[in-house]
C-alpha positions as CSV (number, residue, x, y, z in Angstrom):
1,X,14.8,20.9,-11.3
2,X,15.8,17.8,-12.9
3,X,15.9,14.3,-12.2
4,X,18.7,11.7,-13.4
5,X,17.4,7.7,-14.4
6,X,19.9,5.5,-12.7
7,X,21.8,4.0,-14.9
8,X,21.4,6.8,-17.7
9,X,23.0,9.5,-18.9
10,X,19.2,11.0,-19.4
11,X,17.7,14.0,-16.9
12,X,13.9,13.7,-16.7
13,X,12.1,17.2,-16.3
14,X,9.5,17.9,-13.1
15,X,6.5,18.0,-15.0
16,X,3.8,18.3,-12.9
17,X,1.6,15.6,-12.7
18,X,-2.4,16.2,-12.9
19,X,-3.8,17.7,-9.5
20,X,0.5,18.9,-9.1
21,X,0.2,21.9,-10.9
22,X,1.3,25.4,-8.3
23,X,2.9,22.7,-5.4
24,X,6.2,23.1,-5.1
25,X,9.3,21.0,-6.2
26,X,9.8,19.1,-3.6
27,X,6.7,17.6,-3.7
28,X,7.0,17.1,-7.3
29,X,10.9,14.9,-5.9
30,X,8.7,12.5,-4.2
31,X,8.0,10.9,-7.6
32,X,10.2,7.6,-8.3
33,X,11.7,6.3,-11.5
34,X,10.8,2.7,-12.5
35,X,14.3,1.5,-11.3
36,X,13.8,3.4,-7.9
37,X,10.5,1.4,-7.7
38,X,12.3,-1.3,-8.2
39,X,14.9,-0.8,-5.7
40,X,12.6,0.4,-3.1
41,X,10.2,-3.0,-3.2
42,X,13.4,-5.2,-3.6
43,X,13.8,-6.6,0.3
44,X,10.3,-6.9,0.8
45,X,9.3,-8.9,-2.8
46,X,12.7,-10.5,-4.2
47,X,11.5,-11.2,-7.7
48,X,10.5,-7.7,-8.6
49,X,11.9,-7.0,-11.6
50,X,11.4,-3.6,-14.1
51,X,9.8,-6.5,-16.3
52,X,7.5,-7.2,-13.9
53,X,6.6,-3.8,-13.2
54,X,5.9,-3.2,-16.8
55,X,3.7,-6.0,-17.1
56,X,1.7,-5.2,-14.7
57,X,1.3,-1.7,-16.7
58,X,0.4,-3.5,-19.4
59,X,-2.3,-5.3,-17.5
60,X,-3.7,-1.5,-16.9
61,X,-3.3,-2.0,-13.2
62,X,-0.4,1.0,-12.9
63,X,-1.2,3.8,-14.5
64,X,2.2,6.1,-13.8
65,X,2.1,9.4,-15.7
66,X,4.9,10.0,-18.2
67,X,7.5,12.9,-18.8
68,X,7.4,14.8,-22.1
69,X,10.0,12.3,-22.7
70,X,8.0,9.3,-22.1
71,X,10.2,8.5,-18.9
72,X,7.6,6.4,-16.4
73,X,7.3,8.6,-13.2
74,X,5.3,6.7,-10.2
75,X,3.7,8.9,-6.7
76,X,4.3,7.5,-3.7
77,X,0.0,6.3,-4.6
78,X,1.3,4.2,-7.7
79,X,4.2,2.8,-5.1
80,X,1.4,2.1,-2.9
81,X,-0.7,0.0,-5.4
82,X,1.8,-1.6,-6.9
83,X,2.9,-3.1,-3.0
84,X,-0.7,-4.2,-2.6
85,X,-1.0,-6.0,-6.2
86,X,2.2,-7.7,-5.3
87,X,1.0,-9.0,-1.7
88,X,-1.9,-10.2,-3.6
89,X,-0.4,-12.3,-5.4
90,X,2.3,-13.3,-2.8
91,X,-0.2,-13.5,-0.2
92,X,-3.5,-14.6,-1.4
93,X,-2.3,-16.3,-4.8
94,X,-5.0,-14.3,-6.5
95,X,-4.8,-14.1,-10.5
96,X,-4.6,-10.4,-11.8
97,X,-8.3,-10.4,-13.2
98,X,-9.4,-10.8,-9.4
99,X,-7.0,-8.5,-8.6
100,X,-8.1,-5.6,-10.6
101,X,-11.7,-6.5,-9.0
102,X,-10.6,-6.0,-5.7
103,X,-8.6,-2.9,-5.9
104,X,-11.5,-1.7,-7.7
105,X,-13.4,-2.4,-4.7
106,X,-11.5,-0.4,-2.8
107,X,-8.7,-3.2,-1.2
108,X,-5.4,-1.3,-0.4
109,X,-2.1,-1.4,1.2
110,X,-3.8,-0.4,4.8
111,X,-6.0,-3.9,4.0
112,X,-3.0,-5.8,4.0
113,X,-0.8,-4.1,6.5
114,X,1.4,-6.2,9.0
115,X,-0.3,-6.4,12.0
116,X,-2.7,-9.2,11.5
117,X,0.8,-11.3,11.1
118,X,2.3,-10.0,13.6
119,X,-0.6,-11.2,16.1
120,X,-0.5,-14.3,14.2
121,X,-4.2,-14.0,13.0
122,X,-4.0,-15.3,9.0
123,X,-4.7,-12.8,6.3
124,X,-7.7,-11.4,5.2
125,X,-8.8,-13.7,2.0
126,X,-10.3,-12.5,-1.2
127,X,-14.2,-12.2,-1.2
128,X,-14.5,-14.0,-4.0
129,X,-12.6,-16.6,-6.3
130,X,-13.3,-16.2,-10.3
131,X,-14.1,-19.2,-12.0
132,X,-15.2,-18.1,-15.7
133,X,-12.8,-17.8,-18.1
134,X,-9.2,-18.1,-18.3
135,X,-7.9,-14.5,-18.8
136,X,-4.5,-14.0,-20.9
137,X,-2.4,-16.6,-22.0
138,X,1.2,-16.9,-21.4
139,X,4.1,-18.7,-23.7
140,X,6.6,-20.4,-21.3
141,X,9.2,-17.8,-22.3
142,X,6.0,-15.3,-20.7
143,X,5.9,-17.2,-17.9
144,X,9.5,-18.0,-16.9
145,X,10.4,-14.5,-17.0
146,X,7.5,-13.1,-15.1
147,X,7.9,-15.7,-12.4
148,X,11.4,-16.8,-12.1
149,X,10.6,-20.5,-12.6
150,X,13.1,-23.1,-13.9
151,X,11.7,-24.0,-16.9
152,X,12.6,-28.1,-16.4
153,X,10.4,-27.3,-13.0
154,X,7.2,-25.9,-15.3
155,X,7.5,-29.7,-17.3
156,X,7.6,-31.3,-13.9
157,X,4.9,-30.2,-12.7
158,X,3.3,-31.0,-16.4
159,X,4.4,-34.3,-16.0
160,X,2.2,-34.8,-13.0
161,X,-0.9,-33.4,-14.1
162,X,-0.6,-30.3,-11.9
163,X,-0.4,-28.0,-14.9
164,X,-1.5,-28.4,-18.5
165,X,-1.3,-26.2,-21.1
166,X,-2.9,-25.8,-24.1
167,X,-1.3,-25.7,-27.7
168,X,-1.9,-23.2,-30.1
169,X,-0.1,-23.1,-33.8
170,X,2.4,-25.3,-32.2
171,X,3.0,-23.2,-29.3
172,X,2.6,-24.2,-25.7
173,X,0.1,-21.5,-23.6
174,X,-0.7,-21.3,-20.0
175,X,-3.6,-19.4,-18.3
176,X,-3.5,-16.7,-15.4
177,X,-4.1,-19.4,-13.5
178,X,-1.4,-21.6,-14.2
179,X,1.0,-19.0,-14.2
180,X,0.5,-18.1,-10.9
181,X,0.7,-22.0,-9.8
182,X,3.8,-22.0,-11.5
183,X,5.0,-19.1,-9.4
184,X,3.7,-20.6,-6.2
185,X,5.4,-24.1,-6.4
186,X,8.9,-22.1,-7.5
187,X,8.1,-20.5,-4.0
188,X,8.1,-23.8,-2.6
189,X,10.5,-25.0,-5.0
190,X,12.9,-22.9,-2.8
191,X,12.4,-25.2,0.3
192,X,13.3,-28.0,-1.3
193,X,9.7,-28.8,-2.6
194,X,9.5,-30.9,-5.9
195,X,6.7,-31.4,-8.7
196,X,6.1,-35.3,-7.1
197,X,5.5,-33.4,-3.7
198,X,2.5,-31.5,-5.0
199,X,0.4,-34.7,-5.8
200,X,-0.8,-34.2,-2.3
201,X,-2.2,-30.8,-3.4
202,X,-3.9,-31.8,-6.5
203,X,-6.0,-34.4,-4.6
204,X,-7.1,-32.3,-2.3
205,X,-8.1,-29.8,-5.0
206,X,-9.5,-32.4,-6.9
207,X,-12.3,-33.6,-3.7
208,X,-13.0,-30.1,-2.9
209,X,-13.9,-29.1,-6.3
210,X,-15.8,-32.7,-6.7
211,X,-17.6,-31.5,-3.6
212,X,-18.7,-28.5,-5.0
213,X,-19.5,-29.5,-7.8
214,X,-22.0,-32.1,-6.3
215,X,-23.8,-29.1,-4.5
216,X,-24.4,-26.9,-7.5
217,X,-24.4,-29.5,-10.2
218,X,-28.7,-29.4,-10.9
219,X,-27.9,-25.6,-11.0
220,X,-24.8,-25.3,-12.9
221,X,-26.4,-27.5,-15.9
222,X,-29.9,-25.3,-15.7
223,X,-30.9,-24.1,-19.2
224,X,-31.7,-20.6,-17.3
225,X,-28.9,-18.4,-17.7
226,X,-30.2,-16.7,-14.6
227,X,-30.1,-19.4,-12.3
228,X,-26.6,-21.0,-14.2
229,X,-25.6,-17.1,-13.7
230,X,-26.4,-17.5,-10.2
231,X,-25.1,-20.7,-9.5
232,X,-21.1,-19.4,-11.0
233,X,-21.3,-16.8,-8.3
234,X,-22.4,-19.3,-5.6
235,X,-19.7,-21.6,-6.7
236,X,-17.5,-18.6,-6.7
237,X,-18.3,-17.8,-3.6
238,X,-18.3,-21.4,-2.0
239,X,-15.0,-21.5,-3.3
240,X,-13.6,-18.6,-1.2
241,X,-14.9,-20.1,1.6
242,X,-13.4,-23.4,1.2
243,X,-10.2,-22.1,0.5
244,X,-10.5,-19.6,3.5
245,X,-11.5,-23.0,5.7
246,X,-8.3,-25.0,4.0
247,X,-5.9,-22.3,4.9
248,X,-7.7,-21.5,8.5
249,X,-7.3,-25.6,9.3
250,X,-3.9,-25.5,8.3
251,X,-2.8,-22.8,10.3
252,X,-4.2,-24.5,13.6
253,X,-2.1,-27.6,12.4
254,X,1.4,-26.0,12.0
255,X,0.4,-24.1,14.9
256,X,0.6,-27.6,17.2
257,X,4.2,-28.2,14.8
258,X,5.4,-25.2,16.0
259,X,4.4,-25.2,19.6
């Protein structure tokens, strides 16, 4: 039997997918089109987009298999990944290198399931925070799209130091890492919070990585590259932990706002 793309005029074949071959068709139905994806994710992550979904293929986290056509078919497993990347990011505000680390550890949908929110504990955080390198780099065009951001919001928060940049050939860049600040604040952005009213963010940023700097410093300039090696992944790791702590003190504060 055939499937229809929404939108299309175009029927996609049931072609088994590897490990599908002798179960019947209706297994075979459970698999989603990109815009069913799409549609199914919708009132639980707003922004998804097929862009956004595509990206993220492009990243080699999805991995859907492909009709004869080339039509992008995804399990109800690739539905599953795909929810958990996206809490990820919603949730921990973790860059897509660290993500691809962690579901290759094994983190999953069932890691991030509802009921720690629902008995108001706070979310399980990221076992570690990547320092090294910067990853992909992003034109603002890249950025705006991916995230949704204004784009007179991403020179805000230029204009006060929150985000930088870099030039290259006369084009603007951003990191992973800035990107997903950029989608964060247009998060907050949403509740009335503007560039000026992230100053109180950088500060704190600035003193906690002044801290742990001052901790690891000796280390981190070592000629060794065993013990510098050694000191990234304790910084890493300090750095989880802070942030963990930040979001754990935080929690018991709005808790006595809310009470």
């Amino acid at each position: 039997m055939a499937s229809t793309i929404p939108g299309a005029d175009v029927e996609i074949p049931e072609v088994p997918a590897p490990g599908e071959e002798g179960q019947g068709p209706e297994a075979r139905r459970k698999s989603l089109t990109i815009g069913a994806v799409c549609k199914q994710l919708t009132q639980e992550f707003p922004d998804i987009s097929i862009s956004k979904i595509r990206y993220l293929e492009d990243q080699k986290l999805l991995t859907p298999r492909r009709t004869a056509g080339g039509y992008r078919l995804y399990s109800a497993s690739d539905v599953s990944r795909l929810r958990t990347i996206l809490r990820l990011q919603r949730d921990e505000f973790l860059p897509l290198r660290v993500i691809r680390q962690e579901l290759a550890a094994g983190r999953s949908e069932a890691d991030l399931a509802t009921p720690a929110k629902a008995e108001g504990r706070p979310a399980r955080r990221a076992t570690t925070v990547a320092v090294q390198g910067s990853g992909a780099l992003y034109s603002l065009d890249d950025v705006v799209e991916d995230t949704g951001a204004d784009p007179r919001l991403v020179a805000e928060l230029e204009e006060y130091g929150v985000i930088k940049g870099a030039v290259r050939a006369g084009v603007k860049y951003y990191d992973e890492t800035e990107r997903e600040i950029i989608r964060a604040v247009t998060e907050l952005a949403r509740y009335g919070v503007a560039g000026r009213n992230l100053r109180v963010f950088r500060s704190s940023a600035d003193r906690e990585s002044a801290l742990l700097q001052q901790i690891l410093a000796p280390a981190l300039r070592s000629r060794n590259p065993d013990r510098r090696r050694e000191a990234v992944e304790a910084l890493e790791n300090l750095a989880a932990v802070a942030s963990h702590l930040k979001h754990l003190l935080l929690i018991r504060d709005l808790r006595k706002i809310a009470g």
